[in-house]
mmCIF file of the C-alpha atoms, coordinates in Angstrom:
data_MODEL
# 
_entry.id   MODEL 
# 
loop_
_atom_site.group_PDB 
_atom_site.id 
_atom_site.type_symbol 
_atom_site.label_atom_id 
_atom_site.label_alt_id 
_atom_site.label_comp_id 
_atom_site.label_asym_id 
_atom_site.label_entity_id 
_atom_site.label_seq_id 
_atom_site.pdbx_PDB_ins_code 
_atom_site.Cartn_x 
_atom_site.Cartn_y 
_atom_site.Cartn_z 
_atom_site.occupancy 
_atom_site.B_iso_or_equiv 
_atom_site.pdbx_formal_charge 
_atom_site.auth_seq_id 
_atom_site.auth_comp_id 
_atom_site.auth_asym_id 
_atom_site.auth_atom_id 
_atom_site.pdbx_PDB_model_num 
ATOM 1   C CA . UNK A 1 1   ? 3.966  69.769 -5.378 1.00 0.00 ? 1   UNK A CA 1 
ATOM 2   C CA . UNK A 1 2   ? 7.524  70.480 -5.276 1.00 0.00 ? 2   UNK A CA 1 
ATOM 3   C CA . UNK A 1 3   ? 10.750 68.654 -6.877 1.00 0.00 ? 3   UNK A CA 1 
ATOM 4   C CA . UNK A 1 4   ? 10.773 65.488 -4.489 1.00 0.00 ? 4   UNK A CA 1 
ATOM 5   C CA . UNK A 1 5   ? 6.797  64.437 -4.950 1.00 0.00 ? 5   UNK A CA 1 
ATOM 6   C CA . UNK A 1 6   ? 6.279  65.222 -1.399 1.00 0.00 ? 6   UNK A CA 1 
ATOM 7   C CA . UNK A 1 7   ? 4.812  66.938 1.275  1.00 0.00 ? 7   UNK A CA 1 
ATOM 8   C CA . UNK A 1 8   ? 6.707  69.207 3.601  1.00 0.00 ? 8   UNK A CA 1 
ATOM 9   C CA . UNK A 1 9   ? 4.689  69.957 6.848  1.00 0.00 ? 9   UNK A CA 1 
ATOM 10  C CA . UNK A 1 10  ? 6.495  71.151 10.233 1.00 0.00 ? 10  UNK A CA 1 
ATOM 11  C CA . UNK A 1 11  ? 9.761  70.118 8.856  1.00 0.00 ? 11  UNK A CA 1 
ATOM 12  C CA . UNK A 1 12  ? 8.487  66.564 8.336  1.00 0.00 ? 12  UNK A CA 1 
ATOM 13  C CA . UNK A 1 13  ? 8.951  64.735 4.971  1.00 0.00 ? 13  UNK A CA 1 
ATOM 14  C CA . UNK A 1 14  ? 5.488  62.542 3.893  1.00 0.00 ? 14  UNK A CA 1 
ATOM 15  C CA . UNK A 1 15  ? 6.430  61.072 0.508  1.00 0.00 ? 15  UNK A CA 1 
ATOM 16  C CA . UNK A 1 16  ? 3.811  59.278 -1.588 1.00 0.00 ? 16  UNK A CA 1 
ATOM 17  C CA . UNK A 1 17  ? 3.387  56.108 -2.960 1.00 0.00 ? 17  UNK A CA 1 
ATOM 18  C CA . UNK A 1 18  ? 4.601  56.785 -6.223 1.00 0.00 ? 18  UNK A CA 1 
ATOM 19  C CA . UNK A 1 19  ? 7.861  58.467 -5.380 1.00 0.00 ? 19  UNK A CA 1 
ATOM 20  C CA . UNK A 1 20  ? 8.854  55.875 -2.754 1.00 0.00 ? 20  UNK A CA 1 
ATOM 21  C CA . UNK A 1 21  ? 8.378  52.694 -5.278 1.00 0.00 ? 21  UNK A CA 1 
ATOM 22  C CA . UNK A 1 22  ? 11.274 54.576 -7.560 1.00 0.00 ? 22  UNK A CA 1 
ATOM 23  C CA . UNK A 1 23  ? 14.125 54.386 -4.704 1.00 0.00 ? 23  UNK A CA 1 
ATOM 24  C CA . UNK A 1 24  ? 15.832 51.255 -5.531 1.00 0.00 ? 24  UNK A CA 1 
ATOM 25  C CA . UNK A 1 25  ? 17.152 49.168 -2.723 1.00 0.00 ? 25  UNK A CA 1 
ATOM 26  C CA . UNK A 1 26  ? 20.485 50.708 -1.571 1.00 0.00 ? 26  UNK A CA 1 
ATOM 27  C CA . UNK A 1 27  ? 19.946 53.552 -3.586 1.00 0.00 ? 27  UNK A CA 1 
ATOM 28  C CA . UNK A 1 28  ? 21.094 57.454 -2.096 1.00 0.00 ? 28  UNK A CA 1 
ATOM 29  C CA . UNK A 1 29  ? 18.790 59.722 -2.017 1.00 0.00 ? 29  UNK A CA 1 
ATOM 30  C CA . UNK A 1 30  ? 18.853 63.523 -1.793 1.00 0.00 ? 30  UNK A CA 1 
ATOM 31  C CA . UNK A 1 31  ? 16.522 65.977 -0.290 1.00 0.00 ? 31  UNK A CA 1 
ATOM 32  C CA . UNK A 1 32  ? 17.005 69.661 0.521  1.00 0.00 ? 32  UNK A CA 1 
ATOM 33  C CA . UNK A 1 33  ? 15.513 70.569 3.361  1.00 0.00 ? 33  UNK A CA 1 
ATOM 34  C CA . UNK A 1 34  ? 15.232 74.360 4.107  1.00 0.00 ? 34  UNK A CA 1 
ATOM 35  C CA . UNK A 1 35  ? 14.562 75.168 8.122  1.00 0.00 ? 35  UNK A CA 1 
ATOM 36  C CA . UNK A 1 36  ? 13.755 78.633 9.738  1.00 0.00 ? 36  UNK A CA 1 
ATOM 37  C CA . UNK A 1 37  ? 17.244 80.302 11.298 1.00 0.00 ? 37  UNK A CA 1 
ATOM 38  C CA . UNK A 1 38  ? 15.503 79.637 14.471 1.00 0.00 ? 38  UNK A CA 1 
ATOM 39  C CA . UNK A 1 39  ? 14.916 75.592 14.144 1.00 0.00 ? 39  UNK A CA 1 
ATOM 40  C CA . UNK A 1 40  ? 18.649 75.282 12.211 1.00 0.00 ? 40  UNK A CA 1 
ATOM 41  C CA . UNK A 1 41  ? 20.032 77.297 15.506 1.00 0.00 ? 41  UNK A CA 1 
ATOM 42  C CA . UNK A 1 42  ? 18.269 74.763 17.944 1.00 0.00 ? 42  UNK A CA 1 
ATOM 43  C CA . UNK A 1 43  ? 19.066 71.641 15.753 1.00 0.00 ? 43  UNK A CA 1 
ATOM 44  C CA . UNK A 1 44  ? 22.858 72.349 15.794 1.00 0.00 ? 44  UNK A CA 1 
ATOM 45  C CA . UNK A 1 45  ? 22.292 72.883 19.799 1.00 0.00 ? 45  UNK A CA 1 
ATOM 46  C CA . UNK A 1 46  ? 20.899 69.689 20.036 1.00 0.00 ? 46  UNK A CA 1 
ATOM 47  C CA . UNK A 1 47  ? 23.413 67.658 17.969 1.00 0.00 ? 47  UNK A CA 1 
ATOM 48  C CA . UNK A 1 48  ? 25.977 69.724 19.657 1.00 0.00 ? 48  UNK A CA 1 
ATOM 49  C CA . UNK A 1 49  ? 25.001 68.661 23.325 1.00 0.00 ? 49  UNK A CA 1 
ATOM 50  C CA . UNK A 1 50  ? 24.436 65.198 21.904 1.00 0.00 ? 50  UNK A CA 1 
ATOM 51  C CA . UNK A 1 51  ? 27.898 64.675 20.667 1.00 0.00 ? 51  UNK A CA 1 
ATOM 52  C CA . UNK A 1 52  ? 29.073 66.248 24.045 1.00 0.00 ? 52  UNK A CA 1 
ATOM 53  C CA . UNK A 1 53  ? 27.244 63.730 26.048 1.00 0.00 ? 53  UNK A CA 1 
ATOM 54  C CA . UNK A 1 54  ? 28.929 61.058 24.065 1.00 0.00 ? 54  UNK A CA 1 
ATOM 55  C CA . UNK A 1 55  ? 32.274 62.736 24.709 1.00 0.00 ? 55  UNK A CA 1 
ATOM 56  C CA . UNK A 1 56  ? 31.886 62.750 28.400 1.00 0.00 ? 56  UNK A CA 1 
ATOM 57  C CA . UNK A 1 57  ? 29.858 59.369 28.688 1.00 0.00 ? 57  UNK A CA 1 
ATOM 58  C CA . UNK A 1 58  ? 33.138 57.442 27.063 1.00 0.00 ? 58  UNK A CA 1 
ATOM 59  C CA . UNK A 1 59  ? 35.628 59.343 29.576 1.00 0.00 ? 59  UNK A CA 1 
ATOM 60  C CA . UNK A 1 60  ? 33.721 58.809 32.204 1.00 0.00 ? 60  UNK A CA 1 
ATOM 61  C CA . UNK A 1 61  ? 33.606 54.848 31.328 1.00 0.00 ? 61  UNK A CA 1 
ATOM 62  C CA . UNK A 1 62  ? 36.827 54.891 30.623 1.00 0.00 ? 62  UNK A CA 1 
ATOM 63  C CA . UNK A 1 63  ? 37.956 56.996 34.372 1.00 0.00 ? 63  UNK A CA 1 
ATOM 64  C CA . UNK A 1 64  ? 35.828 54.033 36.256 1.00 0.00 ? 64  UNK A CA 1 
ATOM 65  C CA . UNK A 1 65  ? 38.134 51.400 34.534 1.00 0.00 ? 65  UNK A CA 1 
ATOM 66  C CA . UNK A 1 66  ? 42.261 50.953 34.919 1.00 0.00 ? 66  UNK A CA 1 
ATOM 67  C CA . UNK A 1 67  ? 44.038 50.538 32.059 1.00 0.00 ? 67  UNK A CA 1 
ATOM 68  C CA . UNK A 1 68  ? 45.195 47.119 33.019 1.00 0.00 ? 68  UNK A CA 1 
ATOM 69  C CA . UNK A 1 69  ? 42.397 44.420 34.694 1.00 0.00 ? 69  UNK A CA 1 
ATOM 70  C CA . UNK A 1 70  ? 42.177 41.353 35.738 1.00 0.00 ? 70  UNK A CA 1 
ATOM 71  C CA . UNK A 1 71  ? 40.359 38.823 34.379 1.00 0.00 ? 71  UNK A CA 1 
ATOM 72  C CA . UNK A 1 72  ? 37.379 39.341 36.745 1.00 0.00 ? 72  UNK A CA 1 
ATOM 73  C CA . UNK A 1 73  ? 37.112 43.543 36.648 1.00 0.00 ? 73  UNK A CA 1 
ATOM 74  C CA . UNK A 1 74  ? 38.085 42.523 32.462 1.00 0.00 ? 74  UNK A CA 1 
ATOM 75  C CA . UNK A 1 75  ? 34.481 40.436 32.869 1.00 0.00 ? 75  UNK A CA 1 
ATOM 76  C CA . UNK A 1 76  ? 32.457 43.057 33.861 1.00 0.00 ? 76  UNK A CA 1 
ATOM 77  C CA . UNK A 1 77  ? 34.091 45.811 31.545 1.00 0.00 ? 77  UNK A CA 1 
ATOM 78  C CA . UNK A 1 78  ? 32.805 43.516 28.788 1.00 0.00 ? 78  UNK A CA 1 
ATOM 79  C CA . UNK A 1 79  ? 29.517 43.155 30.586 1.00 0.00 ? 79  UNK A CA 1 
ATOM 80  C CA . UNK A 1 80  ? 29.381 39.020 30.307 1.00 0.00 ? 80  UNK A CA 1 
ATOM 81  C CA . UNK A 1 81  ? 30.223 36.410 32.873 1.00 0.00 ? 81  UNK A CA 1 
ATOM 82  C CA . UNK A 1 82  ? 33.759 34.791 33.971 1.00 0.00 ? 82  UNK A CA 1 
ATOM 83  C CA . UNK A 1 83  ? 33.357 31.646 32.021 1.00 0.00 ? 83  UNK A CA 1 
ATOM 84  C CA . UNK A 1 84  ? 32.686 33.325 28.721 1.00 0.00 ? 84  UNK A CA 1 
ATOM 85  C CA . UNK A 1 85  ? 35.815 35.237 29.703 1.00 0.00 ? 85  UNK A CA 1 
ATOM 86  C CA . UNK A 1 86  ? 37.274 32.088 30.270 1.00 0.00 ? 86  UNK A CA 1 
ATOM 87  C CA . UNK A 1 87  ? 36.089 30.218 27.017 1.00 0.00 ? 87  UNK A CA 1 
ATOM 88  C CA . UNK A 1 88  ? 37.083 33.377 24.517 1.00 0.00 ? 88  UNK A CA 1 
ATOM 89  C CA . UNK A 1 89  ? 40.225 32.967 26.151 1.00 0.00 ? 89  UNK A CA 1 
ATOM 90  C CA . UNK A 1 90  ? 40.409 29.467 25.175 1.00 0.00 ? 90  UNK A CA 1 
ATOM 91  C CA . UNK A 1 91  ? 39.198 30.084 21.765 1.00 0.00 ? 91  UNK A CA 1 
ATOM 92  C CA . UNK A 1 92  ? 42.220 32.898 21.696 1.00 0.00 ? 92  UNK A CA 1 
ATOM 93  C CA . UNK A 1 93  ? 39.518 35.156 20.489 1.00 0.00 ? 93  UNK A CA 1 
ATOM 94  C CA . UNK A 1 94  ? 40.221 38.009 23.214 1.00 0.00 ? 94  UNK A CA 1 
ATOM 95  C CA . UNK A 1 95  ? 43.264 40.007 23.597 1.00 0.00 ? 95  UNK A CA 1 
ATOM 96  C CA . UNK A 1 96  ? 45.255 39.057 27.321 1.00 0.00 ? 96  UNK A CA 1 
ATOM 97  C CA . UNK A 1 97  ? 48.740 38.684 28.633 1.00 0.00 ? 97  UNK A CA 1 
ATOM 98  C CA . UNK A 1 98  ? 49.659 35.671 31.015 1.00 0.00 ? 98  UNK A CA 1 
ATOM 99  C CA . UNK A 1 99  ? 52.250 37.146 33.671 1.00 0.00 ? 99  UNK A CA 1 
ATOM 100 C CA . UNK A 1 100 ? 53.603 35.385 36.129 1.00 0.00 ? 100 UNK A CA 1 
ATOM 101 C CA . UNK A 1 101 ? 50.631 33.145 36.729 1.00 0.00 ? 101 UNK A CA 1 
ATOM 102 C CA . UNK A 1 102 ? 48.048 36.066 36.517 1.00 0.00 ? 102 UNK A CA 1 
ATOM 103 C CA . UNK A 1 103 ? 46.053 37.148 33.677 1.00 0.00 ? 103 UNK A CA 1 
ATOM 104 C CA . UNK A 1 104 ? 46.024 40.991 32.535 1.00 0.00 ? 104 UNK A CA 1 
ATOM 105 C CA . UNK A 1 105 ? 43.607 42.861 29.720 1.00 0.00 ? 105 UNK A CA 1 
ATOM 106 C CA . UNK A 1 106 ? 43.961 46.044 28.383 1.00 0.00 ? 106 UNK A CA 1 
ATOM 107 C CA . UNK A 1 107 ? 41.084 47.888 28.703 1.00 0.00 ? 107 UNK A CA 1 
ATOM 108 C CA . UNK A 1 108 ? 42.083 49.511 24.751 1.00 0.00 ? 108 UNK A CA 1 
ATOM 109 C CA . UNK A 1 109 ? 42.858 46.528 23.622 1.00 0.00 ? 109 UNK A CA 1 
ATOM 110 C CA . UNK A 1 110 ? 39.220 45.024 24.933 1.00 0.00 ? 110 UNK A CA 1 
ATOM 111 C CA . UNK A 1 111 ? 37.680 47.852 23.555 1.00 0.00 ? 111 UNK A CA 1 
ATOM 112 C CA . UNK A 1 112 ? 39.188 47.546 20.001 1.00 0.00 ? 112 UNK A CA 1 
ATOM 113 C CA . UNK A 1 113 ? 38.426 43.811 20.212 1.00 0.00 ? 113 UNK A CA 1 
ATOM 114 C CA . UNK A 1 114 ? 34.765 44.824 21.218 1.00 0.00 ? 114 UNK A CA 1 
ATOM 115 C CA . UNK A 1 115 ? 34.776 47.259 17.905 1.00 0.00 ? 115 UNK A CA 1 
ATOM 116 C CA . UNK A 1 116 ? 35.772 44.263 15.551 1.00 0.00 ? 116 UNK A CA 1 
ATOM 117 C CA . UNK A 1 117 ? 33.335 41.467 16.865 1.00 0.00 ? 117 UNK A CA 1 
# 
């Protein structure tokens, strides 16, 4: 038995009973975790290619929209239909400019809105 009451097998983590009733409810938690050079090497590979496809996944999102959409294209950028477009509008709960009789979102501002609801 080691320092955190557990059980390490194949970089797994089995804790028992006893151990897990003592973490409180919001409480942090430490564990050190030692990993062969060879599994550390191919973790940081796969967090590194995970973060990458993240990277490219959000410009490529944001190549396939303009900056500036109508209230339509501004629809399907926020994946919901034209009348919930319509009624958040109403409710002034999304960002949009009226201009000359046309409605215009900013795809940054949509997504910050997005980030905050």
């Amino acid at each position: 038995m080691n320092y955190y009451d557990g059980v390490q097998r194949k970089s797994k983590i089995y804790f028992f009973e006893p151990f897990s009733k003592k973490i409180k409810e919001g409480e942090n938690v430490q564990a050190e975790i030692k990993l062969s050079p060879e599994l550390e090497d191919a973790l940081k590979a796969a967090i590194n290619t995970a973060a990458q496809k993240i990277v490219d996944d959000s410009k490529s999102k944001n190549n396939k929209w303009p900056m500036y959409m109508n209230k339509g294209t501004a629809a399907k950028y926020l994946g919901i239909s034209y009348n919930t477009l319509s009624t958040w509008m109403d409710e002034e709960k999304v960002p949009y400019k009226h201009i000359a009789g046309s409605y215009r979102f900013n795809r940054n501002d949509l997504d910050k809105f997005m980030a905050t609801e």
